[in-house]
Every structure is written in C-alpha cells, then in structure tokens.
N, C-alpha and C positions, 0 to 999 in steps of 0.2 A: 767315556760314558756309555751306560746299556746304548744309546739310541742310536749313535754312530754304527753300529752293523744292524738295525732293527730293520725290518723289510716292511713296506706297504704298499697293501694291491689295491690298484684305482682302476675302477669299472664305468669308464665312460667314453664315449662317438663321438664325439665333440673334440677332435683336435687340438683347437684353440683350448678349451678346459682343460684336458687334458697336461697339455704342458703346462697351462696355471698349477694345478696341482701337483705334477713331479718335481714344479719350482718350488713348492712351499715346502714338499717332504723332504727336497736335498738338502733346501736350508737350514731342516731340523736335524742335518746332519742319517738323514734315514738314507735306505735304497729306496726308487717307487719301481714297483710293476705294474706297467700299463696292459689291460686289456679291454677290446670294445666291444665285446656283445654279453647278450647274459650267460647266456653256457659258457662261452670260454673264462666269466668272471668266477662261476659256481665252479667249475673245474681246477680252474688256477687255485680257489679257495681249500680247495680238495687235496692238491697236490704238496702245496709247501706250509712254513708256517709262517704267520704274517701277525703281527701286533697288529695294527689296525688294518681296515676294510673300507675303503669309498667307495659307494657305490652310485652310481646316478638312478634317475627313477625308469624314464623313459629311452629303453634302450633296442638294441634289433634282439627282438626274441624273449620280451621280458621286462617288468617293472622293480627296480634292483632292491623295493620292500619286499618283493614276494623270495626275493633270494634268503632272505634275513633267517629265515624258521629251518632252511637246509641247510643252510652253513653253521650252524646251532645243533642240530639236528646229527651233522657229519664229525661235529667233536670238534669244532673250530672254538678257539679262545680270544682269535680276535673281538677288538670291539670295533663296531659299523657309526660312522658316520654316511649318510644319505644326503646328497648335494643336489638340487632338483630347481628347476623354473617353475615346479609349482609350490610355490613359497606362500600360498595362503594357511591360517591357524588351523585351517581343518586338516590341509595336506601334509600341516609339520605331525599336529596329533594322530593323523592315522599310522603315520612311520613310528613316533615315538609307542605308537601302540603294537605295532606288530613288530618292536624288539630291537628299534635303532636303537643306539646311545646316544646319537644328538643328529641334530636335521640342520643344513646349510644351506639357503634359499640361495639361487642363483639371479641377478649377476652378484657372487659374492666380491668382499673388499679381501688382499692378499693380506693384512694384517690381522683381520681376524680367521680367516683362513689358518693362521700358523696357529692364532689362538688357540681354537678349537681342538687343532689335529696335537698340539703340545701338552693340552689336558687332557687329553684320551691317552697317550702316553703315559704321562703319569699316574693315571687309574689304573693303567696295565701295566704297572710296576708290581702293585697289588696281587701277591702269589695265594693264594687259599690252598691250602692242602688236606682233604680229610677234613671242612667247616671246621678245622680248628688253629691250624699255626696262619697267622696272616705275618708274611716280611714286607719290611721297607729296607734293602741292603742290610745295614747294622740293626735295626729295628725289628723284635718279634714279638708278638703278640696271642699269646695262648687264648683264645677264645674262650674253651671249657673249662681251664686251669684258673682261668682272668688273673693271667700275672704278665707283667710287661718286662721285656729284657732288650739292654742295649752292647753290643759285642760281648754278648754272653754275661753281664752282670744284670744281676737282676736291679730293677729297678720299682722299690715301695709304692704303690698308688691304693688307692681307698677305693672303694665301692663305688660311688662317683666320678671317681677320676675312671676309674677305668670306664664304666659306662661313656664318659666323654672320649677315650682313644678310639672306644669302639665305634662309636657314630663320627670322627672324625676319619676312620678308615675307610668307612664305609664310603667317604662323601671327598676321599681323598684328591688335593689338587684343585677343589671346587672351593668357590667363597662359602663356609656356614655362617650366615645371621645369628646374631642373641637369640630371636625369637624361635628360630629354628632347635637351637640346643632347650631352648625353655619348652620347646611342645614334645623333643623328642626323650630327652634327659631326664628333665624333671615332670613331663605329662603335664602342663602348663598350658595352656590354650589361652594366655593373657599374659601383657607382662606386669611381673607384682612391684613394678620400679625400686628395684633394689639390684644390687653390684652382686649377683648370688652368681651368676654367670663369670663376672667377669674374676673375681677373688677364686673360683675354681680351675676355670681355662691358664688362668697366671699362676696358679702352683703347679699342676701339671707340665706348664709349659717349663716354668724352672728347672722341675725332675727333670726333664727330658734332654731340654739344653746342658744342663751340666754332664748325662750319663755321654752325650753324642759326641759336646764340643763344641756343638754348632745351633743354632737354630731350628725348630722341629715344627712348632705352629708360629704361622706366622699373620701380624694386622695385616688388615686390608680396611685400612680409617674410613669410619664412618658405614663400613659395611658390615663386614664381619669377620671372620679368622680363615685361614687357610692352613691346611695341616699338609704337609710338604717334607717328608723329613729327608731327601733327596734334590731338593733345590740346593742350586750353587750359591754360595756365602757373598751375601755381597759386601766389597770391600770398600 
C-alpha cells in the first residue's frame, strides 16, 4: 500500500506527545519524523517530502499555525494537521482559517488520532495535475474533458453524475450528507423529500463498482456516502 513508505513530520516539545503521535503514524504503517522547535519543523518541511504535517501550536520559536502559509508558500503538498491544548472553537477556527486541514485539540484519544491522520492520507491520495486529471490509483477523472476512466476504460456518466464524482473527489475519504450533495449538486438549499440523491449516487455507484471490481463510494448509514475508491474490500 502507498502509506507503508509515506513519511510524516511531527513538530512537537512534548515528549510524552510526541511518541503518542509517532505511535499512531507507525500504526498506519507510515515513517514519523520527529522534530521540536519551529525552525527546525519549517526546515525539515523544507528539506524532504512528507504527505502529512503535525504541527503543535505552542512551540520554542513559534505558533506551528504561523508555519502553515510558509510551508504553502515553499511548494510543500503536505496537508497540516495542528494538535494543540488550545482546543476552544475559536482556536480550532483560527487554524482552520490560516490553512490547517483539520485541528486536534489536546489531550487527544489514540483512536481518533489515527482517525484523523488516516483521512488526511486518503485526501492525499488525491493527485491534481494541471486542474485537470484528478487520479485515485485505477481511477482518472478529466476535469475539463468531464469524462471518467477506470484502468484506462472509459467509463459513461451524465452530466449529473459526473458533477457528483466531482464533488465526491473533492470531499474525498470524508462522510458527504444527502443535504450536502443537494446544496452542492443540485443548488438546493432544502431538501425536496424525494430519492433524487439517492437514485443518482446508486447508478454512478454501480458504473463505478463494475469498471473497478470493487466498491468505489461507499454508506456510512444513516449519515452519508464516503467516496474511497482505494479502501480495502472488506471481506
């Protein structure tokens, strides 16, 4: 699997933390690199390439949000998760606004720890090249073309459908709601209590499953759809 040689740098002083987290990245089968101040985080970030980025807030030399816009800035593709003791809604929103991708209040639990660092994985599965080819391994998806192919066969989707791959890539690995496709898909801002959602996510879903083999969006009952076309099959 990609994640078994994937590298992740964790930028935290905290000892104790620190092993929590190089525990949760082995388990995901990753390498972690540990560093603890913020220049040597910004630097490391500098020097290799890493799919994800932990950063702590409060560190020697530095708030690891204010790193966010330089390592952006430096051509980095990681995506930043920000793990912090200061876990009130204002402190999660200020990081989500200067460019996290998700915020981890400390003391965090080791199960959703893996959670979290597991979905930001799978988002950077997500290759964009040129805003137009999006892959998932077997899965390619022409943006400007809006044609969808699976191990190089193309695969028929409608105008709709394809709007749905696209906001499902967008949103990759993440739960999407009905109401979510209805406000983003169809410009809905209500739901019109009709199956219109669920009769189009189930034919694409069909296409999809049959071009792959396997399963491509997947329930998550009672909530919404997960589009995953790189989740293992459970047997």
């Amino acid at each position: 699997m990609t994640t078994q040689t994937a590298r992740i740098l964790i930028v935290e002083d905290d000892a104790e933390a620190a092993a929590a987290l190089s525990a949760a990245v082995r388990d995901l089968g990753c390498e972690p690199v540990v560093m603890q101040s913020y220049e040597d985080g910004l630097r490391a970030a500098g020097l290799a390439e890493f799919r994800v980025i932990v950063f702590d807030r409060m560190l020697p030399g530095g708030d690891g949000i204010d790193a966010i816009a330089k390592i952006r800035a430096a051509g980095s593709t990681a995506l930043v998760l920000v793990v912090s003791a200061l876990g009130r809604a204002a402190n999660k929103i200020e990081g989500l606004e200067k460019g996290a991708d998700d915020y981890l209040a400390k003391p965090f639990d080791a199960d959703e720890l893996r959670a979290r660092l597991r979905a930001l994985l799978r988002r950077q599965e997500m290759v964009v090249m040129d805003n137009d080819l999006v892959t998932f391994g077997d899965l390619q998806i022409r943006m400007k073309a809006r044609t969808v192919h699976v191990k190089n066969a193309h695969v028929p989707v409608s105008p709709k459908e394809f709007e749905l791959i696209a906001y499902f890539a967008r949103n990759a690995g993440e739960v999407v709601t009905r109401m979510q496709l209805l406000e983003n898909v169809w410009n809905l801002h209500f739901d019109p209590q009709t199956n219109v959602v669920d009769v189009h996510v189930g034919r694409l879903r069909r296409k999809l499953e049959q071009a792959a083999g396997h399963p491509v969006i997947h329930t998550d009952r009672g909530v919404g759809y997960v589009f995953d076309p790189q989740k293992d099959p459970v047997g």
